[in-house]
N, C-alpha and C positions, 0 to 999 in steps of 0.2 A: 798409680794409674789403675782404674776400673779395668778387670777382662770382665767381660760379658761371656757367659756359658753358651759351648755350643749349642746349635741348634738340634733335636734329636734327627729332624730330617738330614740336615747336613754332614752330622755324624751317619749317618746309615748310608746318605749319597757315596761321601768317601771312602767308607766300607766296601760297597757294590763295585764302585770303582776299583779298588784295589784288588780285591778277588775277583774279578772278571779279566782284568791283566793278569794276573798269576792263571788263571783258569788257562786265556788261552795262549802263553808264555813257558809253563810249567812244561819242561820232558822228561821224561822216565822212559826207559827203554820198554817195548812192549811187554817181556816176560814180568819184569817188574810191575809195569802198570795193570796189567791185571791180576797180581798176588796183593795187590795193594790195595786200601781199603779209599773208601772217598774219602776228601778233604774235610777235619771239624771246621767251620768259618764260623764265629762269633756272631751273634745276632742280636744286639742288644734289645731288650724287653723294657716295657717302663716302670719298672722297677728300678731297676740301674738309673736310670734316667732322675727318681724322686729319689734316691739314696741318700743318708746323710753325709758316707763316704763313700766313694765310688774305687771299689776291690774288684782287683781281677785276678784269679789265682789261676796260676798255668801250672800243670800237669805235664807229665810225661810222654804219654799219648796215650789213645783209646785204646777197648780192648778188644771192641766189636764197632764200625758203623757204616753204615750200610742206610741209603735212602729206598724205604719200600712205603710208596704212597698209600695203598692201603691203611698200615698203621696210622698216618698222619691223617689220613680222612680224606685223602686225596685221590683224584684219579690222573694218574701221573705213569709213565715207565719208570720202574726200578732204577735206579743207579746201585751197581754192587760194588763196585771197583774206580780205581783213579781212573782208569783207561776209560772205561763209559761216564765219568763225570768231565773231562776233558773231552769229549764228541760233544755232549749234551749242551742242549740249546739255553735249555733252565738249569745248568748245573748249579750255580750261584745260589740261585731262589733255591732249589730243592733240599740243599747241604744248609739253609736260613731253617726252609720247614722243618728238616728233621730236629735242629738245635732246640728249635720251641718244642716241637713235639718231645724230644726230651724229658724237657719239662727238670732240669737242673738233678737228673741221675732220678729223680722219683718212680718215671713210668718202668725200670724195670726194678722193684723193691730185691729182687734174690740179688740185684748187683751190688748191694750197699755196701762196697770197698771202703777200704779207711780212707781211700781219697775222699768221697763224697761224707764221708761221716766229718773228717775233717775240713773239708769245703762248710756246712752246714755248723761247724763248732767257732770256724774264725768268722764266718759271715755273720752269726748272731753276738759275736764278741765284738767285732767293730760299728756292725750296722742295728744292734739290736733288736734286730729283726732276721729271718729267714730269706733267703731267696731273694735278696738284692743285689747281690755279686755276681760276674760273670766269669766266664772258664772259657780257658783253652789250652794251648798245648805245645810243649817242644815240636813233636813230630806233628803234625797234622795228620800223617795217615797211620795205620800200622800196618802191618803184614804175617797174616794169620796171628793177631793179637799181641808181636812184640817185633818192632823193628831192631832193637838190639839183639833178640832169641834167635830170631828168624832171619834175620839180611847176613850177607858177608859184608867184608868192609868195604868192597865196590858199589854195594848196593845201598851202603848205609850212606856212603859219598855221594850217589846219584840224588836218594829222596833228600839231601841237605843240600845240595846247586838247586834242585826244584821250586824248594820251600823260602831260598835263602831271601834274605831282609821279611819275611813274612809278620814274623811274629812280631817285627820292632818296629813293620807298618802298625798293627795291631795296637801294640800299646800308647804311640804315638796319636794315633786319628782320637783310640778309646779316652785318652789322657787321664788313667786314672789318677786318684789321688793314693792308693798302698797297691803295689804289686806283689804276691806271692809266691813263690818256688812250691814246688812240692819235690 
């Protein structure tokens, strides 16, 4: 039987969908939701989209993020925290902006973590190219730079009932063809 590849719009409609539910479904108790950083959401680029294989390497969590529309070129409010991306009317779109603004770990070069050196060594080993793979993450958010450093284990329980089936909508809607652990 032929599948026919999704559509990119359709891929990105059921993305929107899914994190717009988790946006206003998600609870964290308030001391939590504002030590906690906003949501990474996936934003696929078309790159991923022309891929010869479609990689998506998930990570741990971030170690800083934070929506400041400035940076992105935007005239936007801040989102600093889960708590103001759960109010926010754009939090969805804003948490897409920043992913691009991103720009796949490049815009801040002092962070070049072995994650991202390793992101950039399996993505040119599978796709022979750079910057066709896409990223995301166990935790979605972190809390001053390490959910495991910084949470107790109530708090670690909370941001995983918040988060829970997320990432396996993710892989699911993304379909990739190679998923990566880091």
């Amino acid at each position: 039987m032929l599948t026919l590849p999704i559509s990119p719009c359709l891929l990105t409609d059921q993305l929107q969908e899914r994190y717009v539910k988790f946006q206003q479904s998600a609870q964290l108790p308030k001391r939590l939701a504002v030590k906690a950083s906003p949501p990474l959401l996936v934003c696929p680029h078309e790159r991923w989209h022309s891929a010869r294989v479609k990689l998506l390497i998930v990570g741990q969590e971030t170690r800083r993020w934070t929506y400041n529309p400035s940076e992105a070129g935007e005239l936007d409010d801040p989102i600093k925290n889960f708590w103001e991306f759960s109010q926010a009317k754009h939090g969805v779109s804003a948490m897409w902006s920043v992913y691009r603004w991103y720009a796949l770990g490049r815009v801040h070069q002092r962070l070049n973590s072995p994650f991202w050196r390793g992101f950039r060594t399996v993505d040119l080993a599978i796709n022979g190219s750079q910057d066709a793979a896409l990223w995301t993450n166990v935790f979605k958010v972190n809390v001053n730079g390490s959910v495991m450093k910084n949470c107790r284990a109530a708090e670690v329980a909370a941001l995983q009932r918040a988060q829970k089936g997320l990432l396996t909508a993710e892989i699911a809607i993304l379909s990739p063809d190679v998923v990566v652990f880091f």
